[in-house]
C-alpha positions as CSV (number, residue, x, y, z in Angstrom):
1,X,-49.3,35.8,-21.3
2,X,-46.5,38.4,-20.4
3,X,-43.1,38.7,-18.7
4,X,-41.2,41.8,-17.9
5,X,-38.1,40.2,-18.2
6,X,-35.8,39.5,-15.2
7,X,-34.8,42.3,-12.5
8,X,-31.2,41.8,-11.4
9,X,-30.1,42.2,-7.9
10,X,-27.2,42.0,-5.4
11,X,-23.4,42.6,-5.8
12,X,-21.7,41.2,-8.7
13,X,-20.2,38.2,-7.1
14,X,-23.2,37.5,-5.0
15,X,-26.1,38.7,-7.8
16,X,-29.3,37.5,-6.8
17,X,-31.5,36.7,-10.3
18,X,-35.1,37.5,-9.6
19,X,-37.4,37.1,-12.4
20,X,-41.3,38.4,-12.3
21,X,-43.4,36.1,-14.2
22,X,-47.1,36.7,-15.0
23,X,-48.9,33.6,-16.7
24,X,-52.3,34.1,-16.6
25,X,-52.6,36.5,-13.9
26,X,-50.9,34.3,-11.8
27,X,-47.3,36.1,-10.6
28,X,-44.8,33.8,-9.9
29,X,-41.4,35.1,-8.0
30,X,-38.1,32.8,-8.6
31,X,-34.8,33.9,-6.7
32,X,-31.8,31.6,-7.1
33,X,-28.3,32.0,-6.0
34,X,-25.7,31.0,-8.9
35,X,-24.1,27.0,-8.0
36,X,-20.8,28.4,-8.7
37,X,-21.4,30.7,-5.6
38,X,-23.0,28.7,-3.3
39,X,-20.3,25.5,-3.8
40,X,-17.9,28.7,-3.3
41,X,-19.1,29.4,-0.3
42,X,-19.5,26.2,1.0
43,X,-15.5,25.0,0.0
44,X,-14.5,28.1,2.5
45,X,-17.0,27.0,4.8
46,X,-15.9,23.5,5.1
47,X,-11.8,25.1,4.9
48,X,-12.4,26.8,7.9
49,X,-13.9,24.2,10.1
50,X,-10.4,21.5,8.7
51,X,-8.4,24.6,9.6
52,X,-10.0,25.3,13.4
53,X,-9.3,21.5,13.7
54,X,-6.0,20.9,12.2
55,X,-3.9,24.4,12.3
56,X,-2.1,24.8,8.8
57,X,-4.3,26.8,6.2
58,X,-1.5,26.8,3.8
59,X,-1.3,22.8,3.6
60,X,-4.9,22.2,3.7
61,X,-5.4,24.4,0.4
62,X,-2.2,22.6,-0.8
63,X,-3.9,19.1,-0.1
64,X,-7.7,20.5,-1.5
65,X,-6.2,22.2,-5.1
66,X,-4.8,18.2,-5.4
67,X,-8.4,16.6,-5.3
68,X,-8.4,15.9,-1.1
69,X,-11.6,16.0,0.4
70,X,-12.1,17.0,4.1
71,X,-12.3,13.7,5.6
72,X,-9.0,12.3,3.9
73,X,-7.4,15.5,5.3
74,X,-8.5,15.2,8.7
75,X,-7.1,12.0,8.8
76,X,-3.9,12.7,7.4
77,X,-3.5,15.5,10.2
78,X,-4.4,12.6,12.7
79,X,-1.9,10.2,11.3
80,X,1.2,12.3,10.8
81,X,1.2,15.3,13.4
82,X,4.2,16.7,11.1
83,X,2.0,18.1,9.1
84,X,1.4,20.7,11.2
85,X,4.6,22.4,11.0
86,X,5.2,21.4,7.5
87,X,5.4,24.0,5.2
88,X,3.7,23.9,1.8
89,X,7.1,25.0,-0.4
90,X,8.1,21.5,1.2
91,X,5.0,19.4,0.6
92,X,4.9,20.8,-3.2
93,X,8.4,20.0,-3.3
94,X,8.1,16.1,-2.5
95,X,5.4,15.6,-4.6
96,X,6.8,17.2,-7.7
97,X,9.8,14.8,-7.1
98,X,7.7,11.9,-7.1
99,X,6.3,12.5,-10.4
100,X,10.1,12.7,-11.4
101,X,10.5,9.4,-10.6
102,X,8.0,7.5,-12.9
103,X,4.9,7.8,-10.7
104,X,1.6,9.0,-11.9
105,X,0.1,12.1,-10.2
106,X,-3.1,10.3,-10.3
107,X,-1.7,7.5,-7.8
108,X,-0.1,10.2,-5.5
109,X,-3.3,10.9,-3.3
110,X,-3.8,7.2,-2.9
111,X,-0.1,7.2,-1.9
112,X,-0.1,10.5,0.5
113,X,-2.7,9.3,2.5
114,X,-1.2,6.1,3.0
115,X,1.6,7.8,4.1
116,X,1.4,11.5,4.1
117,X,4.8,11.5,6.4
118,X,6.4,10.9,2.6
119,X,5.6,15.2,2.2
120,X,7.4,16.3,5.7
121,X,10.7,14.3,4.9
122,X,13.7,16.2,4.2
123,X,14.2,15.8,-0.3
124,X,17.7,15.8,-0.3
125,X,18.1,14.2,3.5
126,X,15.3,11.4,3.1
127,X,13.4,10.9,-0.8
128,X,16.3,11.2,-2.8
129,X,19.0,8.5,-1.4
130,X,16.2,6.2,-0.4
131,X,15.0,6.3,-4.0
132,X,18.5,6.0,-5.1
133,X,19.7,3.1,-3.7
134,X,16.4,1.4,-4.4
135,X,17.0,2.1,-8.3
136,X,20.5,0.1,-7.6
137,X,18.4,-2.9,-6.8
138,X,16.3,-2.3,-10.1
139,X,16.6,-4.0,-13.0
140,X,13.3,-3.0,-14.6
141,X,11.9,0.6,-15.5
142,X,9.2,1.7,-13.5
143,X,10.2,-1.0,-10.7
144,X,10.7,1.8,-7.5
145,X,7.7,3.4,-8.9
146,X,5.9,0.3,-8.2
147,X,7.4,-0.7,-5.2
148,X,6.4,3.0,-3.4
149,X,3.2,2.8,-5.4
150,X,2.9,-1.1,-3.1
151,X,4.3,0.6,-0.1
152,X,4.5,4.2,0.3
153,X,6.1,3.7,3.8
154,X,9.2,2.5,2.5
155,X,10.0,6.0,1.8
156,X,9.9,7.0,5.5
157,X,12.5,4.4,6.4
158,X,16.3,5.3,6.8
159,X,18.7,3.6,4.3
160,X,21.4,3.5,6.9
161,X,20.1,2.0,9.9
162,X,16.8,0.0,8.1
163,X,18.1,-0.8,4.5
164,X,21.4,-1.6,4.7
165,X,21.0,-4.0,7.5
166,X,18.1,-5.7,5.7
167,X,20.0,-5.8,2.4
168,X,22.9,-7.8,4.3
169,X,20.6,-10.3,6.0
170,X,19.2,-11.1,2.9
171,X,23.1,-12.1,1.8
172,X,24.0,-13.5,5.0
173,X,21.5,-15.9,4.0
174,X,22.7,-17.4,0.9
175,X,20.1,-14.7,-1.5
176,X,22.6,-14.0,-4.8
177,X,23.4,-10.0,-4.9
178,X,21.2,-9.9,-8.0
179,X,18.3,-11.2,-6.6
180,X,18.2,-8.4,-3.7
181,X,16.1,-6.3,-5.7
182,X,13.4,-8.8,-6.8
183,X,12.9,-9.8,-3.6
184,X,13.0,-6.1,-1.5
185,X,10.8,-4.3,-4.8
186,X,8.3,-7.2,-5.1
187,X,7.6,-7.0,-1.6
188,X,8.6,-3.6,-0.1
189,X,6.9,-4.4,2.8
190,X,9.8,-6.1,4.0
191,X,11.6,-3.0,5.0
192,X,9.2,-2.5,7.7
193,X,9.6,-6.2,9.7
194,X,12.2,-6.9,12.2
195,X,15.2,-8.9,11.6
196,X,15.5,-10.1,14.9
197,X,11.8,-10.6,15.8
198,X,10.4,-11.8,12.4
199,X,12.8,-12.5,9.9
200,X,15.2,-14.6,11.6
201,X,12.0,-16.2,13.1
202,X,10.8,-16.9,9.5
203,X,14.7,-18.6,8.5
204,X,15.1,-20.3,11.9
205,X,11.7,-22.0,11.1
206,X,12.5,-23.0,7.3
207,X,15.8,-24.2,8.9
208,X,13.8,-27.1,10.8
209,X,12.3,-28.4,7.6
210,X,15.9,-29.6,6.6
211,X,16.7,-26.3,4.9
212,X,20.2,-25.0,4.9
213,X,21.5,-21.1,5.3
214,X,23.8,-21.5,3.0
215,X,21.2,-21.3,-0.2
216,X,18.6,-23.0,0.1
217,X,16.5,-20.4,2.3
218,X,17.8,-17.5,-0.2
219,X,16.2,-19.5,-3.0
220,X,12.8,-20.2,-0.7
221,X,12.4,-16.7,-0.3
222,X,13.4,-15.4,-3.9
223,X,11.3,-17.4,-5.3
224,X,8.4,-16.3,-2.5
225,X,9.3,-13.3,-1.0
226,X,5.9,-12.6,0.5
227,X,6.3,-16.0,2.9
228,X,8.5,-13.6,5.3
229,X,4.8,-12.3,5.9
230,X,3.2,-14.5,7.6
231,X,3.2,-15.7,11.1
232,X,5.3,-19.0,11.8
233,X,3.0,-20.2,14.7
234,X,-0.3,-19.1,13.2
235,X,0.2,-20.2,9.5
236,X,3.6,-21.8,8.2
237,X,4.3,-23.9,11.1
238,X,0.4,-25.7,11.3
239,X,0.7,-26.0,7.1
240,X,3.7,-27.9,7.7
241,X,2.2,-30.0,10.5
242,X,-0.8,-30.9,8.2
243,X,0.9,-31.5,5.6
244,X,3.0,-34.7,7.5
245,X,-0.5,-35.3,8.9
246,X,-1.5,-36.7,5.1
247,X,1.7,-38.7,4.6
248,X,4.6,-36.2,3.3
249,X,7.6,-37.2,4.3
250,X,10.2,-34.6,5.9
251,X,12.2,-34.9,2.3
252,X,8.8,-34.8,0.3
253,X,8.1,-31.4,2.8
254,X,11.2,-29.9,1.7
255,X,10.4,-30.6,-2.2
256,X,7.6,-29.1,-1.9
257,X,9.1,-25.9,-0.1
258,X,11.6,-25.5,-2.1
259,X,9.9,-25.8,-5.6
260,X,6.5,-24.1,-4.4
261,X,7.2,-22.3,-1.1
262,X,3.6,-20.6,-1.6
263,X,2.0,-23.5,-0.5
264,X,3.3,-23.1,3.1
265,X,1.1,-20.0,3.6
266,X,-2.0,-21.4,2.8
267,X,-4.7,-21.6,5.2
268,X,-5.2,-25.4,7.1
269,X,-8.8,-24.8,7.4
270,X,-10.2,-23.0,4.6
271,X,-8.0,-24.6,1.5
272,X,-5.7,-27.4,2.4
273,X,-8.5,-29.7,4.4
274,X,-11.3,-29.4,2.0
275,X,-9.1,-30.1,-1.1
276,X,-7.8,-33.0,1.0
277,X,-11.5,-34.2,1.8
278,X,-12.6,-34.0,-2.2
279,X,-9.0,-36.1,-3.5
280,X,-10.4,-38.9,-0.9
281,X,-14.0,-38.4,-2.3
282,X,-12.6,-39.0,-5.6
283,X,-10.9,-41.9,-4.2
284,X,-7.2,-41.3,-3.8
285,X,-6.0,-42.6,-0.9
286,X,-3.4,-41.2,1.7
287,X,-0.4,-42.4,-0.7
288,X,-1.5,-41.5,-3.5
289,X,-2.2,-37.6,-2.1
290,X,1.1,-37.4,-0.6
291,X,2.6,-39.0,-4.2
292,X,0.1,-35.9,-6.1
293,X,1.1,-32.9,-3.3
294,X,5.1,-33.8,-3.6
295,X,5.1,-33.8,-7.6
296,X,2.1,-30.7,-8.0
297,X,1.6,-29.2,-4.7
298,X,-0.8,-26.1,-6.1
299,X,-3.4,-28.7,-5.7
């Protein structure tokens, strides 16, 4: 048995190891390229074909030192065409002031590429008064965190023309000035919807029930915000239907709303009718369900 030892090969950052081996007059010839090299290679590779597609070298390595793969990338360059002309001083930037704010740097991929628009915004024009106005609203640390964290979008809305004009609906409603935040920060989603086309939709509809503006629907959606979700035609309004349909009165409806407004966004179908079906199994009957749904409607 014998073995010259290995005979080294190549250029130093391309060294090709090629080792003779004799084992019993056998020679065996092994030539391997180093991992480090090859995955080298293949990272500009793959940086060049994201580039050829998507135009801005400087981002894509910003995006691929912070743990991006290709795929997310591409996407990101499909969903925001700002990226393109965003510079990487600017990206690095936003997300440095993001970690300033309370939010982990391991969330802020998860967050970019939900909304990679957040790194193209103007700091001082755009993050930093939206953030500020939404720590006014806070009562809680860590509450805006979360709330971007939930949302990331709420970032790319304008506190003049979206916030503001949300934040005095809510009021306008009868919702206390302290309660704002809860209800914008526990559901930051709201910031995207419509005040003509959804939310007054949404009080309009709780107004039928017997509900007043004056309090009553500020309450309702303090207590619930995420009710301003859901569609009045598809889900609250065929709750509240079935929900006569077993014997509530309109005053029993508006107890339950008011004390357990979750209940309206339940689905007819695949919760309220078989729960229904096993109380009569069990052999309440239509009274005595309407008397159990008005006093404990989480049924």
């Amino acid at each position: 048995m014998g073995w010259d030892g290995p005979v080294w090969a190549g250029s130093a950052t391309s060294r090709v190891v090629v080792a003779d081996y004799r084992l019993a007059g056998i020679e065996i010839r092994a030539s391997t390229v180093p991992e480090t090299v090859a995955e080298e290679e293949d990272k500009a590779t793959d940086m060049e074909m994201v580039t050829a597609q998507n135009g801005n070298s400087s981002l894509l390595w910003f995006f691929r030192d912070r743990g991006f793969d290709d795929s997310t990338i591409h996407e990101m360059f499909r969903k925001c065409k700002r990226l393109q002309d965003t510079q990487r001083d600017r990206a690095s930037e936003n997300w440095a002031y993001l970690k300033t704010i309370g939010i982990q740097e391991r969330k802020l991929p998860s967050i970019i590429s939900k909304c990679p628009k957040i790194l193209t915004l103007g700091l001082n024009e755009k993050l930093i008064p939206m953030v500020e106005c939404l720590a006014t609203l806070g009562s809680k640390p860590g509450e805006v965190a979360s709330a971007i964290t939930k949302f990331p979008h709420i970032l790319s809305h304008s506190v003049e023309e979206k916030l503001c004009p949300l934040l005095a609906f809510f009021q306008a409603i009868g919702v206390p000035e302290k309660q704002l935040g809860r209800i914008l920060l526990l559901n930051p989603r709201l910031v995207s919807y419509s005040i003509d086309s959804k939310l007054k939709e949404i009080v309009d509809f709780l107004a039928s029930l017997g509900l007043t503006k004056d309090g009553m629907i500020g309450k309702v959606l303090v207590k619930h915000p995420f009710i301003t979700g859901y569609s009045v035609e598809k889900r609250l309004r065929p709750t509240s239907e079935f929900l006569k349909s077993v014997g509530l009165t309109e005053l029993d409806l508006r107890t339950v709303v008011m004390n357990f407004p979750e209940v309206l966004c339940r689905d007819v179908n695949k919760i309220l009718k078989p729960n229904f079906a096993y109380l009569r199994r069990c052999g309440f009957n239509d009274r005595q369900v309407a008397a159990l749904v008005t006093g404990y409607p989480p049924f």
